[in-house]
N, C-alpha and C positions, 0 to 999 in steps of 0.2 A: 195617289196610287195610279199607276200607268196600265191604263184600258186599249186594248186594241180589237177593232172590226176589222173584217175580213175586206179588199176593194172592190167586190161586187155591192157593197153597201156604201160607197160612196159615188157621188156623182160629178165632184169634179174639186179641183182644189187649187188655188192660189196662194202665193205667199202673202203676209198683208206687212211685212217688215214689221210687227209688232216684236220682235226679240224672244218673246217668249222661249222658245227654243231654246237662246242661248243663254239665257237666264235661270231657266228648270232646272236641266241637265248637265252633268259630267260628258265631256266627248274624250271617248277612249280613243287611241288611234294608236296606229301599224305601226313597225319599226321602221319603214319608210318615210312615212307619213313625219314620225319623230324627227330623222335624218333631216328632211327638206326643212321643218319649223327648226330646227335647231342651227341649223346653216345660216337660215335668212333670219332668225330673231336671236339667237342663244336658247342653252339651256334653260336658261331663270325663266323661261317664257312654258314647261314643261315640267310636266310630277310625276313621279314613276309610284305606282301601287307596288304590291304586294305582288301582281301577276301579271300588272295595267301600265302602258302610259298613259296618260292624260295632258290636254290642255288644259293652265292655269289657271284659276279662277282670281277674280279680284275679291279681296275684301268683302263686298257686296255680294259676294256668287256670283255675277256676274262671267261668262269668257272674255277671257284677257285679249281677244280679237273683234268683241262685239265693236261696233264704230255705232253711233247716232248723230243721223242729222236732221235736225229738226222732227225729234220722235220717229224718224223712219230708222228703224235699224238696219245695218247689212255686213258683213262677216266683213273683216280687217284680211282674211285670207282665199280669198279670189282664186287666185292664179295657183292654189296648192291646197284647196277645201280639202278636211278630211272625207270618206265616203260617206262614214255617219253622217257627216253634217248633209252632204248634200243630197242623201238619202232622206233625211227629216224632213215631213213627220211620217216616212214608211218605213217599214222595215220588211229586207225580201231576203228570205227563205228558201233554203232546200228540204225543208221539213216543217211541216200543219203548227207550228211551237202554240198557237192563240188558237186552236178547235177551228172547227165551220171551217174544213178544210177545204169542200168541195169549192165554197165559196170565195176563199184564200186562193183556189186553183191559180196560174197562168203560165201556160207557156210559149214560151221565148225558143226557137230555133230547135223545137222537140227538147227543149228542158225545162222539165217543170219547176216552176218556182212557186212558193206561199209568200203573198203581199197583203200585207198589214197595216192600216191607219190606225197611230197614235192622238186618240179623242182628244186630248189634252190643246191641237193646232187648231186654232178661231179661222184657219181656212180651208177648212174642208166643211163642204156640202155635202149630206147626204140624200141618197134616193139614188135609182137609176143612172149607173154608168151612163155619162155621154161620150159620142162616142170620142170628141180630142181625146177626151181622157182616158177611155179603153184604149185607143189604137196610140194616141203619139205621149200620152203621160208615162203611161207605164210602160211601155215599152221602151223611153228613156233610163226609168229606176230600173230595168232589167239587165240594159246595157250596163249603166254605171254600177253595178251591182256586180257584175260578170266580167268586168274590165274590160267591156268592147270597146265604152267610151268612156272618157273625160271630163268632157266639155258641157258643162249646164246649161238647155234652152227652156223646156218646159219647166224645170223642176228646181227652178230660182225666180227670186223677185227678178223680172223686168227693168233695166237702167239701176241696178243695188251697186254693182261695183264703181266705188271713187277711187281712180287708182292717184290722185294727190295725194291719201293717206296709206304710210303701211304699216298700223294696227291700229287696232282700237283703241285703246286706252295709255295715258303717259307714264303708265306702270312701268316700260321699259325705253325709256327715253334713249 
């Protein structure tokens, strides 16, 4: 069951390339989002719900772009993350959705947003906002949340992207 604290209750968060992430969850993603993974991999690499796309999972549950090397995991799609993914493990808000709004609060350029950590990420520390993480973490999941940015510094593994490889797994050779 997926638990979420408000980001005044965390104090600072790193990826640790454990996978987990991509492993848990379903990543739904945009009809854009669709468009570019379908360009650069094919459809077979994608599943459409009911109301959803989604990236494919393997056999294993597994995402079809997980990559491992040597137990370090890191996404097979770089250069085209869905938002979800590189929003994981927050999730931001224009509405309180997880309570302890006050503490959900933050605003970005006079727009208020609710940020959320999914407990379920072995890299998140709690206690007292530091301030990297008040001032340049979340103000990155704000951008990327509001399409000011793109580009992942804070809010990715460190040296994850191998661009010799372009997906994770030999599902779609």
């Amino acid at each position: 069951m997926m638990q979420f604290v408000p980001w005044q209750n965390v104090s600072d968060w790193h990826c640790k390339s454990c996978g987990y992430c991509c492993k848990l969850y379903s990543v739904v993603i945009g009809v854009g989002e669709w468009l570019n993974i379908v360009k650069s991999f094919g459809a077979e690499t994608t599943v459409a719900g009911l109301d959803k796309l989604y990236i494919k999972r393997c056999s294993d549950g597994d995402c079809s772009f997980l990559c491992n090397a040597s137990e370090n995991y890191y996404c097979g799609l770089q250069k085209m993350k869905p938002e979800a993914c590189k929003l994981w493990p927050f999730k931001v808000l224009s509405e309180p959705k997880y309570g302890e709004f006050k503490q959900a609060a933050f605003d970005y350029g006079g727009i208020r947003l609710y940020i959320y950590a999914d407990t379920m990420c072995s890299g998140l520390r709690y206690g007292t906002p530091s301030w990297d993480f008040r001032y340049t973490t979340l103000k990155e999941l704000a951008e990327l949340a509001l399409g000011v940015r793109q580009v992942q510094y804070k809010t990715t593994r460190a040296g994850a992207f191998r661009p010799q490889q372009k997906w994770g797994r030999q599902l779609f050779p």
